[in-house]
N, C-alpha and C positions, 0 to 999 in steps of 0.2 A: 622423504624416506627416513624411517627409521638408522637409528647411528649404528645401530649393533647391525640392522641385515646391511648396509651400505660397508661394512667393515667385512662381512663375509662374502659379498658382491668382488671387494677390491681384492680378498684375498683369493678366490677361485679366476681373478682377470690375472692378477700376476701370475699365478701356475703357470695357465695357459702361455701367455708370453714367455716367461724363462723356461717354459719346456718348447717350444717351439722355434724358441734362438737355439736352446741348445741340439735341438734336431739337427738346424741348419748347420751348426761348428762342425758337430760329428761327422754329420756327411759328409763335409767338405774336407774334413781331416780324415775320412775313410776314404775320400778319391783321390786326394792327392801327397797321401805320404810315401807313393812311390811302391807298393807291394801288389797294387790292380792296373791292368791293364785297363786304359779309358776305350772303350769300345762306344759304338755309338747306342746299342742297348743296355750298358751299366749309364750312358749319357741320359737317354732317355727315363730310366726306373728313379738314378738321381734326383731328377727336375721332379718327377710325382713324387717323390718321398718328399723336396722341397716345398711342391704347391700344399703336400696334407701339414707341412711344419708352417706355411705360412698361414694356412689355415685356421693354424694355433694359435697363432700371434694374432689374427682378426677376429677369432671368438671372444678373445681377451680385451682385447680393443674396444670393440662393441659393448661390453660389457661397462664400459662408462659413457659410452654417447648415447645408446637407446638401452636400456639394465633387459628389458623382456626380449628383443632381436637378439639380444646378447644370451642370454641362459638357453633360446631354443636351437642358434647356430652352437653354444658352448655343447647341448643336449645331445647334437649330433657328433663334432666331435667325440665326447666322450664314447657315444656307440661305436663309433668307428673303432674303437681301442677296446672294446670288452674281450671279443673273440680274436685268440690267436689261434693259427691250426697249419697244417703243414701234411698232405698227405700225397706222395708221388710226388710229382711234376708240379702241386698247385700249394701254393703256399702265401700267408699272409701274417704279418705282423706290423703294428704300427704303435707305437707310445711316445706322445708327446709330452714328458714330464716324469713321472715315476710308473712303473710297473712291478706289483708283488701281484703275482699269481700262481696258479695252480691248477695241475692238467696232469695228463696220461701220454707217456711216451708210449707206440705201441708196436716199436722194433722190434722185433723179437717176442717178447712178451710186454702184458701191461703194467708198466713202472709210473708209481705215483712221482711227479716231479713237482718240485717249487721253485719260482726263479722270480728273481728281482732285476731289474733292467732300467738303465736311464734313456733318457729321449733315443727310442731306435726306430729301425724299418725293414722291412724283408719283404721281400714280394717274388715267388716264383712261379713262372708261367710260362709252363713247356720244357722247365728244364728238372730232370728227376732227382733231387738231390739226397734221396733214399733214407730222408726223415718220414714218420708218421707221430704225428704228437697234435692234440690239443688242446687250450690253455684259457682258462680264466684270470682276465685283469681286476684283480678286486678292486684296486685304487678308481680306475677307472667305473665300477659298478658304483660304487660308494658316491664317486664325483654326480652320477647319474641319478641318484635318489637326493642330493644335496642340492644339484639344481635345480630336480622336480619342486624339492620345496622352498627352494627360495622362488621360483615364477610363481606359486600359490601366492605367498608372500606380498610382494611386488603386481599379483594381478587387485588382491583385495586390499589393498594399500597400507598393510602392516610394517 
């Protein structure tokens, strides 16, 4: 394999890894610095914030033992992270690594917002946390057209 795409292979595997450890610090410094009660559903939402950060770490992973398993599990990953949204009771956000995006808060009225975020997670379901907002992960879009073309790359042996 080419030096230059094996060099953009290595650098979109560490993303993933140092955004997916730092998933897992966060979380664990969000459940245990003593300000949440550990319930057994903040228990459970934890451990799946945990499995999509380990997740992280194994798209990254793969990404030097098999480089093509690697870019299509990295593929999904990244989809997973485009869409954030929040409307009533059902809400979703996940980025393992950096997030700059941009969306509509629609409380009240529609307010254009921009927000940058380090490795995070949100997930509501069932509970109304009386947000309305949806949000574009460019980082994560961009990471999505980058691995498209590195599997091109890597399929016809550039």
């Amino acid at each position: 394999m080419e030096k230059q795409l094996r060099k953009q292979i290595t650098i979109l595997a560490l993303y993933q890894i140092v955004g997916g450890i730092l998933g897992i610090v966060l979380t664990l410094w969000v459940m245990f610095r003593g300000e949440m009660v550990l319930t057994q559903e903040v228990l459970r939402i934890s451990l799946f914030a945990g499995a999509l950060f380990v997740f992280s770490i194994v798209c990254g992973g793969m990404l030097f033992r098999n480089t093509p398993r690697g870019l299509v599990l990295s593929l999904l990953n990244q989809v997973l992270q485009v869409i954030y949204f929040a409307f009533g009771a059902y809400g979703f956000q996940y980025v393992a690594g950096l997030r700059i995006g941009f969306g509509f808060d629609m409380t009240g009225s529609w307010t254009f917002k921009f927000r940058v975020a380090l490795s995070s997670f949100q997930f509501d379901l069932g509970t109304d946390t009386g947000q309305r907002f949806i949000g574009i992960n460019l980082v994560a879009l961009f990471l999505i057209f980058w691995a498209e073309r590195l599997l091109e790359q890597v399929k016809t042996g550039k």
